[in-house]
N, C-alpha and C positions, 0 to 999 in steps of 0.2 A: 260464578263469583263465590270465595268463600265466605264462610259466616264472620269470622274477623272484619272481614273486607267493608261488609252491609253493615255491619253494627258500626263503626268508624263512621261509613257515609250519612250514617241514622243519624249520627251526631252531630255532625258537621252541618246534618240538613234544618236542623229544630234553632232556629235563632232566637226563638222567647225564651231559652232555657240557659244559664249559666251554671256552672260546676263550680264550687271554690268551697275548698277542703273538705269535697266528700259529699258535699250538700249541695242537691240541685235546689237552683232558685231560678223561679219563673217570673218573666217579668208582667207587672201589672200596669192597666191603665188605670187613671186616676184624674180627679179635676177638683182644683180649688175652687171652692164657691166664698163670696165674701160684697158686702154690700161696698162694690169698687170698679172704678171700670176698669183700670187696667190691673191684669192677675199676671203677667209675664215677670220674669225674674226672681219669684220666688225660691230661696235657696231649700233643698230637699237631701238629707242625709238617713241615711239608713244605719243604725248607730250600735247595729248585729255585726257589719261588712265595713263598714265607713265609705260604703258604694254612696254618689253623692250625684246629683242633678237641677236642673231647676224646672221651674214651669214657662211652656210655651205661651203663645199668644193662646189668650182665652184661657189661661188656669190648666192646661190641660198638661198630662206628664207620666213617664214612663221611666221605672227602676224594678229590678231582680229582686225578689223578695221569696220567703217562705214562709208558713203559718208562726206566728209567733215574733214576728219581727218587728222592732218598735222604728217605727220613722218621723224625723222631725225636723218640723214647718218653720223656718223662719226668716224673716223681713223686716227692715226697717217699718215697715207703716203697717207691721199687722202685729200683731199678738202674738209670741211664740205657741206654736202647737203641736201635739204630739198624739198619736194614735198608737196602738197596736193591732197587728192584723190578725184578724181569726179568717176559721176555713171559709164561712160566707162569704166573703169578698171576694174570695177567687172564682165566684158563682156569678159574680157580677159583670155587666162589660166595664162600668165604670165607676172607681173606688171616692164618692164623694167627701171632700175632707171641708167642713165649713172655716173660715179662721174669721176673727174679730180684727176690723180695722181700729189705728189707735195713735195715727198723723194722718196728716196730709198725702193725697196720692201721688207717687213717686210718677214722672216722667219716663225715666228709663235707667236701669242698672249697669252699670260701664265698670269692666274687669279689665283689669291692664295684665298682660302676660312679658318679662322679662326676660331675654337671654341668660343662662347663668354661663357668663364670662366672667375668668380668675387665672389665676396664674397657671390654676392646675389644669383648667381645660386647654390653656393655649398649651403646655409642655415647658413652661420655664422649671419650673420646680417640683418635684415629686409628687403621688399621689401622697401617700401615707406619710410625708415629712412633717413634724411637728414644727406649727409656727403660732410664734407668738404676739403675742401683739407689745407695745407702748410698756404697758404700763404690767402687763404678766414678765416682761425682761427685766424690768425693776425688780419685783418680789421675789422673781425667783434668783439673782444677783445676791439679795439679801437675806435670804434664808438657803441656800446648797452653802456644803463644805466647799473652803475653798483653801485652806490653808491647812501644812500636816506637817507634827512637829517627832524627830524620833522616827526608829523606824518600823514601828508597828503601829502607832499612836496615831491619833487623827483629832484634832481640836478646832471646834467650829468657835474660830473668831467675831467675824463679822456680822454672822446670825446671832449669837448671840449679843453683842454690843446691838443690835437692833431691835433685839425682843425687847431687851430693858430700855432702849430709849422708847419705845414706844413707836422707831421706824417702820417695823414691819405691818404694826397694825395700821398705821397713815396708808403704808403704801395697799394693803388690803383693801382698804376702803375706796382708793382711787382703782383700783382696778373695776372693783363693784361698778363705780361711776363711768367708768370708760364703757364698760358693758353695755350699760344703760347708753351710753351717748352712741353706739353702735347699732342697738338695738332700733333708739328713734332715729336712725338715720336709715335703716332697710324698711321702718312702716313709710316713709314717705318717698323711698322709691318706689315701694310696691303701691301706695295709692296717692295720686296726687293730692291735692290742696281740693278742688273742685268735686271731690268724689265725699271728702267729710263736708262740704259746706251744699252740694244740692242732691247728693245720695243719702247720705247719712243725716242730712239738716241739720248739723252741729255750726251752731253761730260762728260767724271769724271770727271773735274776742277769742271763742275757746278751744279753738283749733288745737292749739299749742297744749292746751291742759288736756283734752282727750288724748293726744299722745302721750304725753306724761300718765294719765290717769291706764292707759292700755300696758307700758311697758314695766308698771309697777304693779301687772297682774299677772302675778307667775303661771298661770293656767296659759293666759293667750300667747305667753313667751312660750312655755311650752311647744302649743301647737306652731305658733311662727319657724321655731327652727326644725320643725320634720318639711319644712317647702312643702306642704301642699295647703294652694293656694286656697281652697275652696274652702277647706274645715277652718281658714285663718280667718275668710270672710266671714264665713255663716258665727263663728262666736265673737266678730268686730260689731258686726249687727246686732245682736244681743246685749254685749258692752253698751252699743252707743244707747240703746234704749232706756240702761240703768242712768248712763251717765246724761242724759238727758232732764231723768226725773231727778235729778240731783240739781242739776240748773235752775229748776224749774222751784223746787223746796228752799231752795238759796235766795229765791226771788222773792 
């Protein structure tokens, strides 16, 4: 066997070890401690890698890590928490992480995973075609040249008589709005009605305002549109905590 060959199979054979850019990270065991009976569901992000997992039945949990990597704790019914790992812990069998309860204890955590079915996946329409929406075919109508007067000359009509009425900026502001009405129309595919009222404990009265209050938070718009699910939950749980103590100070 040559040496190539064995060092290949070396690697192949070490499953606690992951490679990602250049840097091995080994995975660690670990377990929530917290005065609660149930510890499962806790969402767990490693925020070096954005490697992301949660905890098993009994707190218990396993992610790739190296010295110096900070990982972070959070749950609807616990206190956000954050550690950094030094070399002692990889000395350990098991990395205890205490977290502070701070509701009521959750039943159980329910993630819903959707199809992403579009036009692009079926084949109707290009991959890379530019498409607009409603209210982006409006503004852009109103601000591109569309008229050219002479034969080297170019005079933007339309766009203009719009600037000065004040069309263009109306129709800016509607697109803002449509965005917005897009936006709360993918968090409530992605999590139903039942997920803010017995996961998240947000009241039915204010179901409708923590949407509002989520998509008028450019951070979590942000992460919403990279699709991955997990970083969109773990900072909706956070959200819902603030937006909670905001109910609660209203009261």
């Amino acid at each position: 066997m040559s040496k190539q060959l064995f060092l290949l199979l070396l690697i192949i054979g070490l499953p606690v070890s992951v490679v990602s850019q250049g840097i091995v990270r080994t995975k660690i065991r670990g377990k929530v401690i917290a005065d609660a009976r149930d510890l499962e569901g806790i969402y767990i992000v490693n925020s070096n890698t954005e490697a992301a997992t949660q905890t098993q039945s009994g707190g218990y949990f396993e992610i790739p890590v190296v010295v110096g990597d900070t990982l972070m704790f959070s749950s609807v019914q616990f206190k956000a928490t954050k550690i950094v790992l030094k070399e002692d812990d990889f000395c350990k069998e098991l990395v205890f992480v205490p977290m502070k309860l701070i509701m009521n204890q959750l039943e159980e955590v329910m993630v819903f995973q959707y199809k992403n079915i579009n036009a692009v996946a079926l084949g109707i329409i290009p991959k890379n075609q530019k498409r607009y929406t409603p209210a982006e075919r409006k503004l852009k109508g109103a601000s591109d040249v569309d008229a050219q007067i002479g034969l080297n000359t170019s005079l933007m009509i339309d766009p203009l008589l719009n600037f000065f009425s004040g069309r263009t900026a109306m129709l800016q502001k509607e697109l803002a709005v449509e965005k917005k009405e897009f936006g709360m129309q993918r968090i409530e595919n992605l999590y139903p009605k039942d997920y803010f009222l017995k996961t998240l404990k947000i009241p039915e009265e204010y179901v409708k305002g923590f949407e509002y209050y989520l998509i008028e938070n450019t951070s979590f718009v942000r992460v919403m549109n990279t699709n991955n699910k997990v970083s969109t939950t773990f900072l909706m749980v956070q959200l819902a905590e603030k937006y909670l103590d905001i109910i609660k100070n209203e009261k």
